[in-house]
N, CA, C and O atoms as CSV, one atom per row, in Angstrom:
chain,resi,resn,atom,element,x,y,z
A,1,UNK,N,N,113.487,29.747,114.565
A,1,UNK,CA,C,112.572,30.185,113.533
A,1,UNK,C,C,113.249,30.074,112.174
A,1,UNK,O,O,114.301,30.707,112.084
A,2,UNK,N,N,112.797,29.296,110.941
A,2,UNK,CA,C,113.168,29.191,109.902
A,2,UNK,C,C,113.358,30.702,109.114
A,2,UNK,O,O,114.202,30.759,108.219
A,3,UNK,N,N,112.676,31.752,109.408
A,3,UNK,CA,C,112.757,33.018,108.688
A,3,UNK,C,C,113.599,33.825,109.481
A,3,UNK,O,O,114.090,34.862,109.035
A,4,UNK,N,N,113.778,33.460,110.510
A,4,UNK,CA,C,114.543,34.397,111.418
A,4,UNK,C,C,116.384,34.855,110.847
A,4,UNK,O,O,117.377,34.194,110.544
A,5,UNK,N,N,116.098,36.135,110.928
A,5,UNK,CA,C,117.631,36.620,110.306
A,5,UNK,C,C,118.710,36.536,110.924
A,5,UNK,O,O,118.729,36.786,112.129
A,6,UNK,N,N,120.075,36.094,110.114
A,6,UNK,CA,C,121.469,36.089,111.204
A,6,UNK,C,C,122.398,36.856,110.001
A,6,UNK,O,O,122.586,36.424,108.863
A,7,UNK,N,N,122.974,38.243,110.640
A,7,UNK,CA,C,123.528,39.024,110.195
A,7,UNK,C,C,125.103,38.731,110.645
A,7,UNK,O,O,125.396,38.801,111.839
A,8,UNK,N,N,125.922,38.460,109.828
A,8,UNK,CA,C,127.364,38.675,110.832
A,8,UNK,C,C,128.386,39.322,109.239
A,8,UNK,O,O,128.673,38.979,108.093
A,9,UNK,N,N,128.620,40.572,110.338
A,9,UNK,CA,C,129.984,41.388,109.846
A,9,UNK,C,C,131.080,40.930,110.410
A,9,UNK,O,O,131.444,40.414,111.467
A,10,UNK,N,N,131.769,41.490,108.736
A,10,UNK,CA,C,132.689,40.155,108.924
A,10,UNK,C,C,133.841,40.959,108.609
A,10,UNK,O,O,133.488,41.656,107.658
A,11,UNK,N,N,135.515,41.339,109.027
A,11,UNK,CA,C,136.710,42.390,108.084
A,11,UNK,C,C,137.728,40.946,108.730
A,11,UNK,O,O,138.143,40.569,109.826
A,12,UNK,N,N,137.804,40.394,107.027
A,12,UNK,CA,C,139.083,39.300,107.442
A,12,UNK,C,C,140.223,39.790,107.615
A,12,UNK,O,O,140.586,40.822,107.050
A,13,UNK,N,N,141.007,39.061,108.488
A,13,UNK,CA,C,142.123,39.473,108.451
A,13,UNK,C,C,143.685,39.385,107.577
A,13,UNK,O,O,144.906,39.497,107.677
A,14,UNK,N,N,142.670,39.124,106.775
A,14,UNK,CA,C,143.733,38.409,104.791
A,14,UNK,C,C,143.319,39.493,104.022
A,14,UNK,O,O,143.504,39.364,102.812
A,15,UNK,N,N,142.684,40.778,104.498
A,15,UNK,CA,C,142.044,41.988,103.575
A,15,UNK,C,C,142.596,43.218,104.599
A,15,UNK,O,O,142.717,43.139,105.821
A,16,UNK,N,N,142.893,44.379,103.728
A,16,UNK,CA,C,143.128,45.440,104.890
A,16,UNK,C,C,142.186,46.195,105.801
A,16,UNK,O,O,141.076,45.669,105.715
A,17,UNK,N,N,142.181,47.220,106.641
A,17,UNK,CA,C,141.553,47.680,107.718
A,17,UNK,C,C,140.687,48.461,107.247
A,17,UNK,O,O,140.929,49.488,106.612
A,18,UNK,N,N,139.599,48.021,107.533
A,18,UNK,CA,C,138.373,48.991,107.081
A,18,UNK,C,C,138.329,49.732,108.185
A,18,UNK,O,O,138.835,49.402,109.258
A,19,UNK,N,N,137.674,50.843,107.946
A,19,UNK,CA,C,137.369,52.709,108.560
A,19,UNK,C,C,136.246,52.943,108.021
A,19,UNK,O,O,135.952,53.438,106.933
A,20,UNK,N,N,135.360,52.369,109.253
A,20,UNK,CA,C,134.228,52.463,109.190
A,20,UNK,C,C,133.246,51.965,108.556
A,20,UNK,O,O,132.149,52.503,108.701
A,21,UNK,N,N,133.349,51.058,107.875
A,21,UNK,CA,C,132.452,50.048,106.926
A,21,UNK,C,C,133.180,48.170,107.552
A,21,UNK,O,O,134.152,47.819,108.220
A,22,UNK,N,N,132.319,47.625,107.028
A,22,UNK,CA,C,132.647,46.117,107.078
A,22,UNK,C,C,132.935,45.554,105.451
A,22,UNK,O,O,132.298,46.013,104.502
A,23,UNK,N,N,133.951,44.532,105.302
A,23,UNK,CA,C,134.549,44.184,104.042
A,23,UNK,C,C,133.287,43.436,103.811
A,23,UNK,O,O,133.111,43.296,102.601
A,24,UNK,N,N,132.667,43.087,104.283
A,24,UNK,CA,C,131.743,41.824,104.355
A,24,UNK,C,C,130.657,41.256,105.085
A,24,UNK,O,O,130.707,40.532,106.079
A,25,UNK,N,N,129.610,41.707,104.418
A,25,UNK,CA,C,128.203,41.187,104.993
A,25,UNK,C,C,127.273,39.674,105.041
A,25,UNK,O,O,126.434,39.461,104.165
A,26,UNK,N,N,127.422,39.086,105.696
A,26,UNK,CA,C,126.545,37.612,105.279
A,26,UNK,C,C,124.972,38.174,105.842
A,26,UNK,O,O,124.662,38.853,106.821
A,27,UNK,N,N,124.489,37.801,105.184
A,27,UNK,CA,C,122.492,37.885,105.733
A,27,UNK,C,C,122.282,36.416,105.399
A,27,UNK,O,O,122.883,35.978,104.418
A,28,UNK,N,N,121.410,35.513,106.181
A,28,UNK,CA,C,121.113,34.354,106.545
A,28,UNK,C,C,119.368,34.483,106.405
A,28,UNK,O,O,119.157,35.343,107.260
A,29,UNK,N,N,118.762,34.324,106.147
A,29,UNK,CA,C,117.011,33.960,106.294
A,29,UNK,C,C,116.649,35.998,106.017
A,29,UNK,O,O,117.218,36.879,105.372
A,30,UNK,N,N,115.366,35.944,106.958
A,30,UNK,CA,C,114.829,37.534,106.684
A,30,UNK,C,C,114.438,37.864,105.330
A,30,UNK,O,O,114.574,37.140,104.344
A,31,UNK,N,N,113.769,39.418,105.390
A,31,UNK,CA,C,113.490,40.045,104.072
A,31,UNK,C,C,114.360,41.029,103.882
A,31,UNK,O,O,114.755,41.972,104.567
A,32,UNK,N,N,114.607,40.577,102.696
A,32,UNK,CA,C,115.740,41.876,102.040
A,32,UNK,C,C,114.788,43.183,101.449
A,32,UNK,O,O,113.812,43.209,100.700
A,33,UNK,N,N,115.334,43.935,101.949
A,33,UNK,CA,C,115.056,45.491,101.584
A,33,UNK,C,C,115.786,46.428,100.652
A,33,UNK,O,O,116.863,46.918,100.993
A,34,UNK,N,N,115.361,46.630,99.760
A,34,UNK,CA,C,115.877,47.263,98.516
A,34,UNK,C,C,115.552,49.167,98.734
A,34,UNK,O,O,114.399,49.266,98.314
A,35,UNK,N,N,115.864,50.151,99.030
A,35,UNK,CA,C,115.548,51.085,99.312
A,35,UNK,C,C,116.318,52.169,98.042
A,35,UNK,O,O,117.490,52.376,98.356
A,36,UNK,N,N,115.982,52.772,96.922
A,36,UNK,CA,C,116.234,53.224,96.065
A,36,UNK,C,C,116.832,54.629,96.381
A,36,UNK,O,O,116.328,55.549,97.023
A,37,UNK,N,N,117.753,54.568,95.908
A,37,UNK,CA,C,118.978,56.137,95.907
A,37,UNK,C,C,117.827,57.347,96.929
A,37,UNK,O,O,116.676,57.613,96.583
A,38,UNK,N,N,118.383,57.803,97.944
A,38,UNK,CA,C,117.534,59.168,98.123
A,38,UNK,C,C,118.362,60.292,98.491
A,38,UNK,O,O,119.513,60.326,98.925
A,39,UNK,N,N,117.538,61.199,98.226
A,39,UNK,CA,C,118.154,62.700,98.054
A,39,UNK,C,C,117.809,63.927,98.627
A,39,UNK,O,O,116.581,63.988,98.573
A,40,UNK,N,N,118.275,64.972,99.165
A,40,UNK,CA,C,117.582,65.633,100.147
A,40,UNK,C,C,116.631,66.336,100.132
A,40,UNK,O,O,116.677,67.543,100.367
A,41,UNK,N,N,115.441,65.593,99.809
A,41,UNK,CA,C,114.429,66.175,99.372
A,41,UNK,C,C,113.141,65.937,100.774
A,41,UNK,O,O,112.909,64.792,101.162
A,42,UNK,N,N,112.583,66.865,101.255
A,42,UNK,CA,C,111.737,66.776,102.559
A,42,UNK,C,C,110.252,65.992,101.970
A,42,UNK,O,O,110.132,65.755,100.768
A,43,UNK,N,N,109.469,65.733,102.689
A,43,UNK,CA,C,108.183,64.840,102.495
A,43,UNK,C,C,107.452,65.844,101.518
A,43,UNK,O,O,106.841,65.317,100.588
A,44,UNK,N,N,107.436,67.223,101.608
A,44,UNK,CA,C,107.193,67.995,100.537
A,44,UNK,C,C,107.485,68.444,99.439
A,44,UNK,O,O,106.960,69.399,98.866
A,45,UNK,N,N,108.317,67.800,99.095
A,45,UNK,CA,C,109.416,66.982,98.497
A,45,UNK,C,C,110.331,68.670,97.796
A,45,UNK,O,O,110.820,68.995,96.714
A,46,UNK,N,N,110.174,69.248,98.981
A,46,UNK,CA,C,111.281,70.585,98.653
A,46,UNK,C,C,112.888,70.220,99.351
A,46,UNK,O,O,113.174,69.670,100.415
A,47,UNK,N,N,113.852,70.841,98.139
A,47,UNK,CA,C,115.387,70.747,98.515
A,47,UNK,C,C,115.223,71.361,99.863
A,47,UNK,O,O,114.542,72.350,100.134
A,48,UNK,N,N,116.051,70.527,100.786
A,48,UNK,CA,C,116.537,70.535,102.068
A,48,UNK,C,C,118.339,71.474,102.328
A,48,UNK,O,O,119.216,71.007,101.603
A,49,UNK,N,N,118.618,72.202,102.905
A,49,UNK,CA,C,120.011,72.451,102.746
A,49,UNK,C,C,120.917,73.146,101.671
A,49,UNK,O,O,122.140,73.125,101.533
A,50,UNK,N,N,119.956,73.752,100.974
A,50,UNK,CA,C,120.803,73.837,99.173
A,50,UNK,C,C,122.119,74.357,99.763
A,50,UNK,O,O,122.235,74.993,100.811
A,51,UNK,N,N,123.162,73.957,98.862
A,51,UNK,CA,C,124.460,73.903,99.801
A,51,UNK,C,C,124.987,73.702,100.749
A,51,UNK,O,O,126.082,74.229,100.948
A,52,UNK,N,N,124.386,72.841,101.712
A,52,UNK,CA,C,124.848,72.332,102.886
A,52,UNK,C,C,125.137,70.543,102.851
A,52,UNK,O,O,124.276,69.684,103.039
A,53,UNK,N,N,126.536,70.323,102.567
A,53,UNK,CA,C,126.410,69.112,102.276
A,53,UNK,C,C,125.586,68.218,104.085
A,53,UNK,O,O,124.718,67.356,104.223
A,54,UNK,N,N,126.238,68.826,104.878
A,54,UNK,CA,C,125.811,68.159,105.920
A,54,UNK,C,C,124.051,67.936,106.478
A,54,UNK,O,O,123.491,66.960,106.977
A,55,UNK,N,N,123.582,69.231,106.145
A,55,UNK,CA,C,122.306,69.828,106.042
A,55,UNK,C,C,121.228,68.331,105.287
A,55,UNK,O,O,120.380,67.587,105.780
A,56,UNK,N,N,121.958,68.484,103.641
A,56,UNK,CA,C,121.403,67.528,102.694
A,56,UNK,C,C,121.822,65.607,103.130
A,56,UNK,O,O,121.143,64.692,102.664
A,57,UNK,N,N,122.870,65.401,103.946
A,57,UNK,CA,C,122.946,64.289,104.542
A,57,UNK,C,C,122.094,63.552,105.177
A,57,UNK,O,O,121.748,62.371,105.206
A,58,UNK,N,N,121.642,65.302,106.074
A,58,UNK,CA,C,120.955,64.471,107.282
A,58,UNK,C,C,119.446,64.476,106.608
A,58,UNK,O,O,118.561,63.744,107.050
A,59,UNK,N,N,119.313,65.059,105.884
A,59,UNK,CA,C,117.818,65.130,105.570
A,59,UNK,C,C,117.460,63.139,104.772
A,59,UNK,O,O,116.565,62.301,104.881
A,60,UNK,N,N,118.896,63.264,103.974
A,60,UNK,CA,C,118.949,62.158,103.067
A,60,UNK,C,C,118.629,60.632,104.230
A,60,UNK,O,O,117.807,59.750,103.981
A,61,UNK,N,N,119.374,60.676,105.257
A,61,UNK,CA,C,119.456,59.452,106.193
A,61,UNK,C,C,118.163,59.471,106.921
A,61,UNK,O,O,117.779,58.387,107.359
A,62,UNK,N,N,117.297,60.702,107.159
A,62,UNK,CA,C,115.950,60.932,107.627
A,62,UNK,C,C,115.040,59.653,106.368
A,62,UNK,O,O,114.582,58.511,106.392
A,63,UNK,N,N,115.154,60.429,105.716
A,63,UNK,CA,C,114.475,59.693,104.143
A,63,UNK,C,C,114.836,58.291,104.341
A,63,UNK,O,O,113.964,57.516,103.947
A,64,UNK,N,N,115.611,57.888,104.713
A,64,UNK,CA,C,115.955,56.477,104.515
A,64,UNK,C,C,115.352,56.018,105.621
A,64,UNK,O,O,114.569,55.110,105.341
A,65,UNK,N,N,115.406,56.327,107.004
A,65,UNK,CA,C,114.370,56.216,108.008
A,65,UNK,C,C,113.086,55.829,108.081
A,65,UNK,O,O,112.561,54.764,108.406
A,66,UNK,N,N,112.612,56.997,107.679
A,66,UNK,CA,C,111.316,56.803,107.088
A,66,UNK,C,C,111.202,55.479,105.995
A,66,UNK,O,O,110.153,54.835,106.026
A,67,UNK,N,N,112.059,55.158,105.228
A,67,UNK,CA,C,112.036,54.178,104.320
A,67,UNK,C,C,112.162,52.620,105.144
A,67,UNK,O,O,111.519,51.622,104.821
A,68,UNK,N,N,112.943,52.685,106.035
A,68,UNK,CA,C,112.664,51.749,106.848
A,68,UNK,C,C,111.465,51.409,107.539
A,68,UNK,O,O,110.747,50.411,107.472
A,69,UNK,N,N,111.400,52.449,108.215
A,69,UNK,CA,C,109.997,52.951,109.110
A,69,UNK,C,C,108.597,51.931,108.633
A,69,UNK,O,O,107.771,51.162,109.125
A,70,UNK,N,N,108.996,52.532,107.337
A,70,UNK,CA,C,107.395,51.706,106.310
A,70,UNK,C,C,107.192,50.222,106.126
A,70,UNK,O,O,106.165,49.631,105.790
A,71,UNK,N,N,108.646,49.639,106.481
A,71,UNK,CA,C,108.351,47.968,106.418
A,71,UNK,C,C,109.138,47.429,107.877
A,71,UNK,O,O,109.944,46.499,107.912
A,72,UNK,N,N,108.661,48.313,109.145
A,72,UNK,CA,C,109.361,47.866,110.363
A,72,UNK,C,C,110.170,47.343,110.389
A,72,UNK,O,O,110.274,46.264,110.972
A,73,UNK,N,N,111.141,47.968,109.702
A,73,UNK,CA,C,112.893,47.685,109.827
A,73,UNK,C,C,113.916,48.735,110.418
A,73,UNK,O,O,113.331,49.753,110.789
A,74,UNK,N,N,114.906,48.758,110.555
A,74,UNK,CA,C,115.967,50.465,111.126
A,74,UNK,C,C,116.964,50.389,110.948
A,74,UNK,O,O,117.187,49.660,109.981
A,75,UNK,N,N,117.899,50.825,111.440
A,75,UNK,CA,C,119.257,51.098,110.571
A,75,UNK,C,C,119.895,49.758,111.299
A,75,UNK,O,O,120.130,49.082,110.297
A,76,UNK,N,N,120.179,49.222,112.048
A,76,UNK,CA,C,120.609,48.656,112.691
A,76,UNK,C,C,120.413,46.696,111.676
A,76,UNK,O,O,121.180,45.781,111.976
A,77,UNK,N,N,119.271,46.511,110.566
A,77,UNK,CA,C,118.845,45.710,109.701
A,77,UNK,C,C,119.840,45.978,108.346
A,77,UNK,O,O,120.066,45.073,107.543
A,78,UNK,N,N,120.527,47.651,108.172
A,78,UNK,CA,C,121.212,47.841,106.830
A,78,UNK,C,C,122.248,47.253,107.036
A,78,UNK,O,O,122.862,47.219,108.103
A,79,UNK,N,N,122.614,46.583,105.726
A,79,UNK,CA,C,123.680,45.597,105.260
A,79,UNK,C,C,124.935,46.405,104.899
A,79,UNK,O,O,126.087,46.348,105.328
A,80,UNK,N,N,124.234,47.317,103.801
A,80,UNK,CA,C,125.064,47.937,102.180
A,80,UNK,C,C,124.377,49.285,102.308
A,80,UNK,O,O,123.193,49.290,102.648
A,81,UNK,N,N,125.095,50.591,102.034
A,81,UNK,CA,C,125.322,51.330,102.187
A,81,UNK,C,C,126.027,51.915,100.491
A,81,UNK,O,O,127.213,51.677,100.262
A,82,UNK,N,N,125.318,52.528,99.618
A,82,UNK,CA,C,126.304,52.686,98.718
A,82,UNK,C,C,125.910,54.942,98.174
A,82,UNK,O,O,125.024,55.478,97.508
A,83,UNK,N,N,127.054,55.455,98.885
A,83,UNK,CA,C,127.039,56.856,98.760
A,83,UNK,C,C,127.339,57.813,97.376
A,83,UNK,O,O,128.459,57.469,97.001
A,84,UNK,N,N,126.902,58.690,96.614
A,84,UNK,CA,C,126.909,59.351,95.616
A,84,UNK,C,C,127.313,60.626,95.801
A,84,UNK,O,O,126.466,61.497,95.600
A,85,UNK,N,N,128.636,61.025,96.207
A,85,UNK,CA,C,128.460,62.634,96.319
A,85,UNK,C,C,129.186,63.022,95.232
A,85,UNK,O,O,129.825,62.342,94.429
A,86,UNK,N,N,128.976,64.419,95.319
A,86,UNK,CA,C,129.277,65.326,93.943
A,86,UNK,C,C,130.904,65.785,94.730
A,86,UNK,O,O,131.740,66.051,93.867
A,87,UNK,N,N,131.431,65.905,96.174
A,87,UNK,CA,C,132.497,66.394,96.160
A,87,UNK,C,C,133.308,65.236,97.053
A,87,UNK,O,O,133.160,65.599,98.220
A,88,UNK,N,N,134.068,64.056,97.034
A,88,UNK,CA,C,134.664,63.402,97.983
A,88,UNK,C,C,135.655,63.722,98.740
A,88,UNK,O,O,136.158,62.736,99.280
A,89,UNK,N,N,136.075,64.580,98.962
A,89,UNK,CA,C,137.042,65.097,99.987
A,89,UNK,C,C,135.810,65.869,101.102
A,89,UNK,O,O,136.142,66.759,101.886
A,90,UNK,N,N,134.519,65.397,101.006
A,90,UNK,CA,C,133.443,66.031,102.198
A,90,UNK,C,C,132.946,64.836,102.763
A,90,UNK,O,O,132.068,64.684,103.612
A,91,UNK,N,N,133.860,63.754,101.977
A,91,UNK,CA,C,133.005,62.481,103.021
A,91,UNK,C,C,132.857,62.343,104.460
A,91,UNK,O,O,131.965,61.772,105.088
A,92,UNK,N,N,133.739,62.877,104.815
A,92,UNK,CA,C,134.065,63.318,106.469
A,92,UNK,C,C,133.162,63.326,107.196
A,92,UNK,O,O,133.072,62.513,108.116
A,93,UNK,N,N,132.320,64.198,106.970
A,93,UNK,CA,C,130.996,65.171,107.177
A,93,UNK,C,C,129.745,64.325,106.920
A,93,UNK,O,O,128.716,64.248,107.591
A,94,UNK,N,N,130.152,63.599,105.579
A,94,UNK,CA,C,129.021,62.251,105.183
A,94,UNK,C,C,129.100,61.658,106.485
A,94,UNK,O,O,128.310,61.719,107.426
A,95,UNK,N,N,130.682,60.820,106.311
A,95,UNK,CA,C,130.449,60.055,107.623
A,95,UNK,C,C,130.251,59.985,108.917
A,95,UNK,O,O,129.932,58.927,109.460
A,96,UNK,N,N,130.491,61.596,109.843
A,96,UNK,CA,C,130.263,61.965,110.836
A,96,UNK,C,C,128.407,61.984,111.078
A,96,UNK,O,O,127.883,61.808,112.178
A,97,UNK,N,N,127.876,62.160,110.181
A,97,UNK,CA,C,126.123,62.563,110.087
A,97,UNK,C,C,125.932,60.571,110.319
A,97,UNK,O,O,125.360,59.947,111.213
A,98,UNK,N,N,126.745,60.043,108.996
A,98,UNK,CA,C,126.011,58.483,109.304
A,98,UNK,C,C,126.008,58.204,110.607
A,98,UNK,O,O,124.904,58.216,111.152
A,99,UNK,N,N,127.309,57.860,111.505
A,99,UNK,CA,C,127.421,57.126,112.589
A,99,UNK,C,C,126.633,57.202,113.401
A,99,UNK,O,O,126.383,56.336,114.240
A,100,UNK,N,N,125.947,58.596,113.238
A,100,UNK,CA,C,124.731,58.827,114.006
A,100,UNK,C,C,123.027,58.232,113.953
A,100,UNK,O,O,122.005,58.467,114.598
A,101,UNK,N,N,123.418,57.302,112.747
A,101,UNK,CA,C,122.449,56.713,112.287
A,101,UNK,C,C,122.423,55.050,112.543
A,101,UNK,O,O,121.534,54.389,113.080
A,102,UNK,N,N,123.534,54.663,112.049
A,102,UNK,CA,C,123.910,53.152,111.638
A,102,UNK,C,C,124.918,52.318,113.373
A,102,UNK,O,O,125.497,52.976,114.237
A,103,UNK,N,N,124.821,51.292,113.335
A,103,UNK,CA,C,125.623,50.781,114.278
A,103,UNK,C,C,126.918,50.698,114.165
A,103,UNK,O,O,127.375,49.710,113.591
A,104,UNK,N,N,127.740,51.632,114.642
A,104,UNK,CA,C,129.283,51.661,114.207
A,104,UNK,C,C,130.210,50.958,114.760
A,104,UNK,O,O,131.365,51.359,114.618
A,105,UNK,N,N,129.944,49.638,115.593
A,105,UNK,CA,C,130.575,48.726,115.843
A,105,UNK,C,C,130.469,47.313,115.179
A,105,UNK,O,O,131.127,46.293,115.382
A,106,UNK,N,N,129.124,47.649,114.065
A,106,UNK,CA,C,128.872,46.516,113.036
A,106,UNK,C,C,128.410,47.467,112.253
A,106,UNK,O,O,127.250,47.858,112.382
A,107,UNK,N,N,129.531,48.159,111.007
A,107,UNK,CA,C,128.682,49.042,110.336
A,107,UNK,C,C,128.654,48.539,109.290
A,107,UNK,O,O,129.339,47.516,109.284
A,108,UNK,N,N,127.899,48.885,107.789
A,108,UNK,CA,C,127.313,48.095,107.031
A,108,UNK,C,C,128.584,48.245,106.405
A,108,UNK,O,O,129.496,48.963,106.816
A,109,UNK,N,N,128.599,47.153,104.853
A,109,UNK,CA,C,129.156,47.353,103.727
A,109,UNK,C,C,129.051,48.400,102.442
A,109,UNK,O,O,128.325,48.233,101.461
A,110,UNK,N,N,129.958,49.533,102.681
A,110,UNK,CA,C,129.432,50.801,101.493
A,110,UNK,C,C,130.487,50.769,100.596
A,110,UNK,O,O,131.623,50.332,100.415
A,111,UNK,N,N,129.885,51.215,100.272
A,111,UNK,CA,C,130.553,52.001,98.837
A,111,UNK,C,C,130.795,53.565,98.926
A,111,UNK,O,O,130.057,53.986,99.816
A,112,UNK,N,N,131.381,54.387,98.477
A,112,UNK,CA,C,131.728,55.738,97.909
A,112,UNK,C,C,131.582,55.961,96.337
A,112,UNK,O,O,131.854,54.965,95.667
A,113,UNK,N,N,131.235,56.987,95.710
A,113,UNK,CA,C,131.763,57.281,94.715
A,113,UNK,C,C,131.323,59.086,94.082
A,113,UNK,O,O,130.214,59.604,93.954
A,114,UNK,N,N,132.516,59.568,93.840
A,114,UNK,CA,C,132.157,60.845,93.651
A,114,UNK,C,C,131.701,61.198,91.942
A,114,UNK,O,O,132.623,60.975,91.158
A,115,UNK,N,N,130.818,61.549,91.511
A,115,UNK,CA,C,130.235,61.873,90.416
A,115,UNK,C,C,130.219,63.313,90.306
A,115,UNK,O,O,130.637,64.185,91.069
A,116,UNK,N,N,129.493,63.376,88.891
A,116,UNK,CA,C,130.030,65.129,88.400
A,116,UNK,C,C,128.738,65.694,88.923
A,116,UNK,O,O,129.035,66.717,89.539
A,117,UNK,N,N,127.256,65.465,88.965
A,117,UNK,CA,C,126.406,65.923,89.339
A,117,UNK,C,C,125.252,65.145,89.863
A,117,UNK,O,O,125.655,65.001,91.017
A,118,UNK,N,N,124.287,64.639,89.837
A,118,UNK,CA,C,122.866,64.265,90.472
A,118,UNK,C,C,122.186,64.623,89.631
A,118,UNK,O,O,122.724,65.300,88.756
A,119,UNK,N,N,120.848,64.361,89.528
A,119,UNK,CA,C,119.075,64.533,88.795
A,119,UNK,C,C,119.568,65.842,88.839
A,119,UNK,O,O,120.323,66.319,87.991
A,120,UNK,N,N,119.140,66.427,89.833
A,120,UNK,CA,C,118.683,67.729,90.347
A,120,UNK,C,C,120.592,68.355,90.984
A,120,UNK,O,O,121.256,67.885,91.908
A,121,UNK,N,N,120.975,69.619,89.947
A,121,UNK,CA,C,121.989,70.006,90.229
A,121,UNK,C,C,122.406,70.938,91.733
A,121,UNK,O,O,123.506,71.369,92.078
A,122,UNK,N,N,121.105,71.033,92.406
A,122,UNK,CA,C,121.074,71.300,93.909
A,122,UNK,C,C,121.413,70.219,94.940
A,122,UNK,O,O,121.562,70.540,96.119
A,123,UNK,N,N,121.542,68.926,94.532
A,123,UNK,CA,C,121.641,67.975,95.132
A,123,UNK,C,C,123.332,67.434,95.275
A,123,UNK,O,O,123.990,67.011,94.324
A,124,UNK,N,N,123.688,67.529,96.299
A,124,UNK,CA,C,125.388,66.851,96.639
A,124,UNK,C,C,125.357,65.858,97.201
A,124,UNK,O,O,126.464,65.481,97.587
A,125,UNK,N,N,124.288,65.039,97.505
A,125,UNK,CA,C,124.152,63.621,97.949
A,125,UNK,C,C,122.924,62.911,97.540
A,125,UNK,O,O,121.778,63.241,97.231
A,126,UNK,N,N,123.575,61.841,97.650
A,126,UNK,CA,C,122.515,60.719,96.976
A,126,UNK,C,C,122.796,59.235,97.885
A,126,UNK,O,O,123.943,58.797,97.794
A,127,UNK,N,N,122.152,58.717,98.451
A,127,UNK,CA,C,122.698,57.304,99.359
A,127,UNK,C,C,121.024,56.473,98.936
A,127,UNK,O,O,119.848,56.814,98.807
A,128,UNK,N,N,121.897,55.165,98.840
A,128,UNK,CA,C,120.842,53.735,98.335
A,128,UNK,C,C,121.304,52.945,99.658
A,128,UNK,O,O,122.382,52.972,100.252
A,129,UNK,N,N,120.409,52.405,99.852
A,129,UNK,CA,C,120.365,51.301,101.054
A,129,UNK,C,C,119.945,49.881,101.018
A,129,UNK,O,O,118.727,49.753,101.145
A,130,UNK,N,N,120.350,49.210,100.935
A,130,UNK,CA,C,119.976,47.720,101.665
A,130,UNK,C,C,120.154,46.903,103.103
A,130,UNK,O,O,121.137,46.659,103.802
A,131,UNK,N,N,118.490,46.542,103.234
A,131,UNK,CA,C,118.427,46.134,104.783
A,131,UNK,C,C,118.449,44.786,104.793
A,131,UNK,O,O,118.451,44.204,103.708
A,132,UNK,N,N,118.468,44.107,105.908
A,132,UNK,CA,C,117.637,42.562,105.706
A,132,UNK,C,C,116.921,42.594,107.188
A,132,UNK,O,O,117.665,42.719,108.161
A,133,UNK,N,N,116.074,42.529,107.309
A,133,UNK,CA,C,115.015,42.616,108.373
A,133,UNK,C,C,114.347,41.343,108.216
A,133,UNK,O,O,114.142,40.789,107.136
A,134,UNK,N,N,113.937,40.801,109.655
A,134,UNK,CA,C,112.858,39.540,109.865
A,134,UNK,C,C,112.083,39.731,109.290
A,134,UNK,O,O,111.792,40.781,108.717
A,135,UNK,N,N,111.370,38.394,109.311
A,135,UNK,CA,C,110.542,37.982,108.346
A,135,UNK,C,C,109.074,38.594,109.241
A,135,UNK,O,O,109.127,38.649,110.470
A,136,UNK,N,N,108.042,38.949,108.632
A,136,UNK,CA,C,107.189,39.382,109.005
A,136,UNK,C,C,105.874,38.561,109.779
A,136,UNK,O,O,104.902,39.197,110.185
C-alpha cells in the first residue's frame, strides 16, 4: 500500500544509551498527528489531582488517548513525546505512569524540560504528542 506506514526506532550505536526514549524516529508514508500540549484537565474540563504529580500524569496521558481515540490512532502510532513539568527530579513518576501507556520496547522520541510554571498554576504537567498513523 502506497500510504501504508513504516515506523522504525532507531538508538545508533555512535550516540549514547537512551533510558527509555529512542534517539531516533523515521515515519515512512501515514498521517501525521499533531496533538497539542495537554494538561490535567478532565472532559469537564475540571483540574484532576491538584498536587498529585502522578494523579495529573495520568489524567494528562488519558487526554492524549482520547486524542488519539478521535482519529483511530493509539499510543503505539506516537513518534515524539515532548514533556513540560514544573519539578524534574519527579520525572520518575512521569515515566513510571508513561510506560503504561506507550510501547517500551519501541518507545517514542521525547523530550524533557522543566519550566517555572504552566497556564494554570495548579498544573505540574503538560505533554504534546506526535503520532503517525495509517492512512485512512
Amino acid at each position: 500500500m502506497p500510504n501504508e506506514k513504516q515506523i522504525t526506532f532507531i538508538n545508533p550505536e555512535t550516540m549514547p544509551k537512551s533510558f527509555g526514549y529512542s534517539h531516533v524516529v523515521e515515519a515512512i508514508g501515514g498521517r501525521t498527528i499533531y496533538i497539542s500540549g495537554q494538561v490535567p484537565l478532565n472532559k469537564e474540563g475540571q483540574i484532576v489531582g491538584e498536587g498529585d504529580l502522578a494523579a495529573q500524569t495520568k489524567q494528562v496521558f488519558e487526554n492524549i488517548k482520547a486524542a488519539l481515540d478521535a482519529v483511530g490512532a493509539s499510543f503505539h502510532d506516537v513518534v515524539k513525546l515532548t514533556f513540560f513539568v514544573t519539578d524534574i527530579t519527579q520525572m520518575q513518576t512521569v515515566r513510571d505512569i508513561r510506560d503504561a501507556y506507550v510501547n517500551t520496547e519501541k518507545p517514542p522520541a521525547s523530550s524533557a524540560v522543566e519550566i517555572r510554571k504552566l497556564i494554570n498554576e495548579a498544573f505540574l504537567i503538560e505533554i504534546e504528542a506526535i503520532a503517525v498513523a495509517n492512512a485512512r
